[in-house]
C-alpha positions as CSV (number, residue, x, y, z in Angstrom):
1,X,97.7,96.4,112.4
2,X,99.7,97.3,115.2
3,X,101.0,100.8,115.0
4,X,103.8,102.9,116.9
5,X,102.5,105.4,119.1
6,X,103.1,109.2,118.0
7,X,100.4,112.1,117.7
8,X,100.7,114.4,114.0
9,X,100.4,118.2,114.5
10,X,96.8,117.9,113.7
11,X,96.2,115.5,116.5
12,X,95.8,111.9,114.9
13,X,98.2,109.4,114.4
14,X,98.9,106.0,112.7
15,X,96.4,103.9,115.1
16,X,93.5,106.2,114.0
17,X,94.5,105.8,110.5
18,X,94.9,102.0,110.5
19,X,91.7,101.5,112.2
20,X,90.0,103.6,110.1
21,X,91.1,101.5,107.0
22,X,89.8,98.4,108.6
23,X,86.5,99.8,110.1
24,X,85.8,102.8,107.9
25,X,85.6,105.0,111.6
26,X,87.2,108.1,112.5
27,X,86.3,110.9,114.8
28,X,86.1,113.5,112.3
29,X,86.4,111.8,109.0
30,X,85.9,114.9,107.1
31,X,89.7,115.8,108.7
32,X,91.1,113.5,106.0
33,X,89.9,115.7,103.1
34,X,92.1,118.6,104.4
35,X,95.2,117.3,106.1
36,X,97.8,116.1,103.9
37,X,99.5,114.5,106.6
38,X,96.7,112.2,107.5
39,X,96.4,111.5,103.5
40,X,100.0,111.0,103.5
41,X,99.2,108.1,106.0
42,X,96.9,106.7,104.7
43,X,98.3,106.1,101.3
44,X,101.3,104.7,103.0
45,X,99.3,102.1,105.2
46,X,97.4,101.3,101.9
47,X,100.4,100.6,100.4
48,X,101.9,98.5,103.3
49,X,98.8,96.5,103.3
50,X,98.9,95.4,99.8
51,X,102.6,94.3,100.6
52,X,101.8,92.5,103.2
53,X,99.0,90.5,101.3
54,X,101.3,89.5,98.5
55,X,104.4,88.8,101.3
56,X,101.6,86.6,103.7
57,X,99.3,83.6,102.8
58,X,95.5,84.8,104.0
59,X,95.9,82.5,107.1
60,X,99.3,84.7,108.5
61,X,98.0,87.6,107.1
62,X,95.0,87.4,109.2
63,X,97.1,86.6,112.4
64,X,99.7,88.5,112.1
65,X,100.0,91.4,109.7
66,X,101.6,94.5,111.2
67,X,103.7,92.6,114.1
68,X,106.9,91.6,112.5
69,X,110.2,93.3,113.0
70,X,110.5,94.8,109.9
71,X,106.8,95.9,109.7
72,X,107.2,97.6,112.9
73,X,110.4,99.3,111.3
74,X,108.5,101.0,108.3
75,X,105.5,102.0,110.9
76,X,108.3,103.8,113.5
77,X,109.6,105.8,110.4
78,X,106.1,106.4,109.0
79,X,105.1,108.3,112.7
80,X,108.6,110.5,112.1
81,X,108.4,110.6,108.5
82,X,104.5,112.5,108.1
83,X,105.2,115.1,110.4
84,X,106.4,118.4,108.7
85,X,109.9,118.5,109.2
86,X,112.4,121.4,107.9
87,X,111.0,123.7,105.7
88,X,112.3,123.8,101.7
89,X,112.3,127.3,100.8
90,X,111.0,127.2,97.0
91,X,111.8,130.5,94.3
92,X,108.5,132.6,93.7
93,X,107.7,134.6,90.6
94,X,108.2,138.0,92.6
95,X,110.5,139.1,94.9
96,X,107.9,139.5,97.7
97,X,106.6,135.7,97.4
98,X,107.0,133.3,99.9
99,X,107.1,129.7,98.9
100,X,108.2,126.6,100.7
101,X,107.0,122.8,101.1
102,X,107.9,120.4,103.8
103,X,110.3,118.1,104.3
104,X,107.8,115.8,105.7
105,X,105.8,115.8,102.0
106,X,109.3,115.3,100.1
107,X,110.0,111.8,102.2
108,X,106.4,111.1,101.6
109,X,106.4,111.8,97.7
110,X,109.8,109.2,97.9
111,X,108.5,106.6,99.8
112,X,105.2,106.8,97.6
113,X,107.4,106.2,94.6
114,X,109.7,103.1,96.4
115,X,106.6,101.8,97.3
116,X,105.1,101.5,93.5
117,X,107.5,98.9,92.2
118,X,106.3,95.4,92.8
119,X,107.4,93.5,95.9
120,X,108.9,96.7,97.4
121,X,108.4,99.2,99.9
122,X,110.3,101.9,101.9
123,X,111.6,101.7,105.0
124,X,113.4,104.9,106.1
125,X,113.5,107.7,103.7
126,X,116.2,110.6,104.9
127,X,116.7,113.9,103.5
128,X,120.8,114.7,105.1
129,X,122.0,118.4,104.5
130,X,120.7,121.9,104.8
131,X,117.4,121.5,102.7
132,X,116.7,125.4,104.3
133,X,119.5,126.8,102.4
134,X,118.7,127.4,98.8
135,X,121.9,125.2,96.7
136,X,123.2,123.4,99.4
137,X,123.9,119.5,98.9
138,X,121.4,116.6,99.7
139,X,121.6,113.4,100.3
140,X,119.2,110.7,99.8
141,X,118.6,108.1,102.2
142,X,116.5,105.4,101.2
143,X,116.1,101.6,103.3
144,X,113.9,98.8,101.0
145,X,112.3,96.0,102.1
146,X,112.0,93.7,98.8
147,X,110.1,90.3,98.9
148,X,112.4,87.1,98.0
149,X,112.3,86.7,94.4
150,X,112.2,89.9,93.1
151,X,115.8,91.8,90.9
152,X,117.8,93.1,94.0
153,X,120.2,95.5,92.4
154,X,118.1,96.1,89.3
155,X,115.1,97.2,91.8
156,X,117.9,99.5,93.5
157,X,118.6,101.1,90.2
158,X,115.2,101.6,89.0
159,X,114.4,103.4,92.1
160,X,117.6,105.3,91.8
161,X,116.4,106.8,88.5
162,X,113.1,107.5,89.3
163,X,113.6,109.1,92.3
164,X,116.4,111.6,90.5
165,X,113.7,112.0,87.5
166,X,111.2,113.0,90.0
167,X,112.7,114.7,93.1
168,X,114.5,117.3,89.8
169,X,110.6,118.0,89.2
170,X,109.0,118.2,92.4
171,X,111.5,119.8,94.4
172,X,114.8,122.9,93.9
173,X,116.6,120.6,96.0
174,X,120.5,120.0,94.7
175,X,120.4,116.7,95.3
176,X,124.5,115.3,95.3
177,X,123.8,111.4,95.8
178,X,120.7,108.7,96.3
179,X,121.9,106.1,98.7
180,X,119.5,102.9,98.0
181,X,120.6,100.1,100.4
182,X,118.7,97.0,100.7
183,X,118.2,96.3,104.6
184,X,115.5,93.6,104.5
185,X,114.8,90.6,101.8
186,X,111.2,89.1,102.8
187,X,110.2,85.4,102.6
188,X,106.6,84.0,104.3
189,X,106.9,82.9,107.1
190,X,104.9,79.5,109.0
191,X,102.1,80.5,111.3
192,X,103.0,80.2,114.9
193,X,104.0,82.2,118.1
194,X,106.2,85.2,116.2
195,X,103.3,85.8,114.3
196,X,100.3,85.9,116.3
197,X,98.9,88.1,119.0
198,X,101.2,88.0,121.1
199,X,103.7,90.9,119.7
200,X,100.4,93.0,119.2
201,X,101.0,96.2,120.5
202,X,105.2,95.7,120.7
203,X,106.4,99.7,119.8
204,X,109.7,99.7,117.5
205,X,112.4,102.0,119.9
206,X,112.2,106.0,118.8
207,X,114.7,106.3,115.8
208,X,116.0,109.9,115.4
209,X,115.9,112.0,112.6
């Protein structure tokens, strides 16, 4: 799979990650059991993968999973997306506690949810407004790539309602408005020249925050 460059705090990034999945070889492989940005990763390549297998007969999938435009897309946001990000101040049980979680693992625990429903997977997850100030308004960004064939607008609502079910769990965040817009509806494609080898190694341009 071809992978945007981009190092994580801890010092791997998504080309480790992917080659580990399809060789089972990392530097340091005990590193996965402690980092949750690597874990994070991983998960989302899984995911990605299993996509791609139900998008691509065996004979494209082979050639040229991970080298499509809108591949490429979800990897770019992937390398911004498992890096830490803003810290979420959380409320602690006494007054001297000090809690927070990342904003890094919110867009992760959101794209981990787009990407369970079938035929469906996250492209670029946002978290717009102040998430460091306790109270103030969120937006929701989220991008889908769905695969031709499956419920457009119900998939968008589905998601919709989980996410607000969820992120009112997992997070204090006051969350105003989830944006869902489709940007990318998937058909296989032939083998041939777009697919193959030759856009291995093509890096999507850097997409801000």
């Amino acid at each position: 799979m071809s992978t945007p460059n981009g190092t994580f705090d801890c010092g791997h990034d998504l080309a480790e990650l992917s080659n580990y999945l399809d060789t089972g070889e990392l530097q340091d492989p005990a590193h996965l059991d402690s980092c949750p940005e690597c874990q994070a990763g991983l998960a989302s390549l899984r995911r990605l993968s299993s996509l791609g297998q139900e998008l691509l007969d065996a004979d494209v999938a082979d050639s040229g999973k991970g080298t499509d435009g809108w591949m490429q897309k979800i990897l770019g946001n992937l390398a911004l997306e498992l890096r830490p990000g803003r810290s979420i101040p959380l409320r602690g049980d006494h007054p001297d506690d000090t809690l927070s979680q990342t904003e890094g693992a919110v867009s992760a625990l959101i794209r981990s949810i787009a990407d369970t429903l079938p035929g469906t997977t996250a492209g670029r997850c946002r978290l717009h407004g102040d998430v460091t100030t306790p109270g103030d308004e969120v937006t929701v960004e989220v991008h889908l790539a769905i695969v031709f064939g499956h419920p457009l607008e119900e998939r968008a609502s589905s998601l919709r309602r989980q996410l607000a079910r969820e992120l009112a769990v997992q997070t204090e965040l006051n969350i105003t408005s989830i944006d869902i817009t489709i940007t990318d509806v998937l058909e296989p494609q032939p083998a041939g020249p777009g697919t193959a080898a030759g856009l291995m190694g093509q890096t999507p341009p850097q997409e801000k925050p």
